[in-house]
C-alpha positions in Angstrom: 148.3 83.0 -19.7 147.1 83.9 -23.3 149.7 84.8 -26.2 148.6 86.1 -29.4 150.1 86.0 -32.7 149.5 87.8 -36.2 149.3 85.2 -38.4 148.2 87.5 -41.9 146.9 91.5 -41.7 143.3 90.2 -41.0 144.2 86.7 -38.6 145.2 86.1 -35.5 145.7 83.1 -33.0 145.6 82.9 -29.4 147.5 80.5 -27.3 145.6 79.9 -23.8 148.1 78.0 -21.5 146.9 76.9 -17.9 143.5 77.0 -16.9 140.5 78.4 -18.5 138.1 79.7 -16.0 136.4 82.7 -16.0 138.9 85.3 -15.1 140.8 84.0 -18.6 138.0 83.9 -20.6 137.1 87.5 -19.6 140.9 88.6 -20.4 140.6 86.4 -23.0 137.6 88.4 -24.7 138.9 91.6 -23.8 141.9 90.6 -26.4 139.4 89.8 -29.0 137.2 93.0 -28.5 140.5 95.0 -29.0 142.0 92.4 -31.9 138.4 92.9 -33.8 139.2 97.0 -32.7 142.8 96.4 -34.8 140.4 95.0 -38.1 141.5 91.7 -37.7 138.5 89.2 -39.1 140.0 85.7 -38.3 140.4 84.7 -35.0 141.8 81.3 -34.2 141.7 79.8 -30.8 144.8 77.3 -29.5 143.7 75.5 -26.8 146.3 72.4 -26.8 148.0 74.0 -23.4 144.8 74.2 -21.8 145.5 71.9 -18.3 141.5 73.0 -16.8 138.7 73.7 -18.5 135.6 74.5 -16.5 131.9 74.7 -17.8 132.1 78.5 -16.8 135.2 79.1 -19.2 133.4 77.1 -22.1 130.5 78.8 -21.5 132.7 82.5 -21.9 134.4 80.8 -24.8 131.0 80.3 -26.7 129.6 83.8 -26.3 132.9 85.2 -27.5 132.4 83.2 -30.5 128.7 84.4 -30.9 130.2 87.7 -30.7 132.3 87.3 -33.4 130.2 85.7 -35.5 127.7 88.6 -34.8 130.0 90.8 -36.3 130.9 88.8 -39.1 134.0 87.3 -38.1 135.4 83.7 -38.6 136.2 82.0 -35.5 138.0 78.1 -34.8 139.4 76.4 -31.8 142.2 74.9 -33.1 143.2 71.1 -31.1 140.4 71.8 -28.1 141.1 70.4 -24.8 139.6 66.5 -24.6 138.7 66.0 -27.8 139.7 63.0 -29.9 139.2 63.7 -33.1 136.3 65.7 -34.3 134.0 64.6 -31.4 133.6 67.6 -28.7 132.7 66.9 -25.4 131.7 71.1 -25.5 128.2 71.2 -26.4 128.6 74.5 -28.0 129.2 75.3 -31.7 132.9 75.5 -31.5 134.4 75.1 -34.9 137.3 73.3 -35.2 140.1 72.6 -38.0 140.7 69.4 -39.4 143.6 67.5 -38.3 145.2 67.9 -41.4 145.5 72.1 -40.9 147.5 71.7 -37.5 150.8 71.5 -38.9 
């Protein structure tokens, strides 16, 4: 399931709860496209509810990213699933907040 929220007129967050696999990345980057549509320029990524994360849906989740960046928008995964820390076991250039910023 993924919930979005306007955080300011140019951010936004999305909460992915469940599993991420491919069909939620896809619906995932069919919010973006429409969000980046909208003029939003910030997109932030909360992926703390995430219970599965396959190497398909990290995969998706990177090329969205590369989108955005290709566009020139800012991009962050905010608490990614099985990280301690800042160490990612993604190999992808997911950016992430420092703990500090969660609150």
């Amino acid at each position: 399931m993924i919930q979005s929220e306007q955080l300011s007129s140019d951010t936004i967050m999305f909460y992915v709860k469940g599993p991420f696999h491919t069909r939620i990345a896809k619906e995932l980057s069919l919010s973006v496209f429409r969000s980046h549509r909208l003029g939003f320029k910030i997109f932030l990524f909360n992926l703390s509810y995430v219970s599965l994360f396959d190497d398909q849906g990290s995969r998706q989740l990177t090329l969205i990213g590369q989108g955005l960046q290709e566009h020139g928008c800012t991009w962050k995964v905010i608490q990614p699933p099985f990280s301690t820390g800042n160490q990612l076991i993604l190999r992808t250039s997911l950016q992430q907040f420092p703990p500090a910023m969660w609150n």
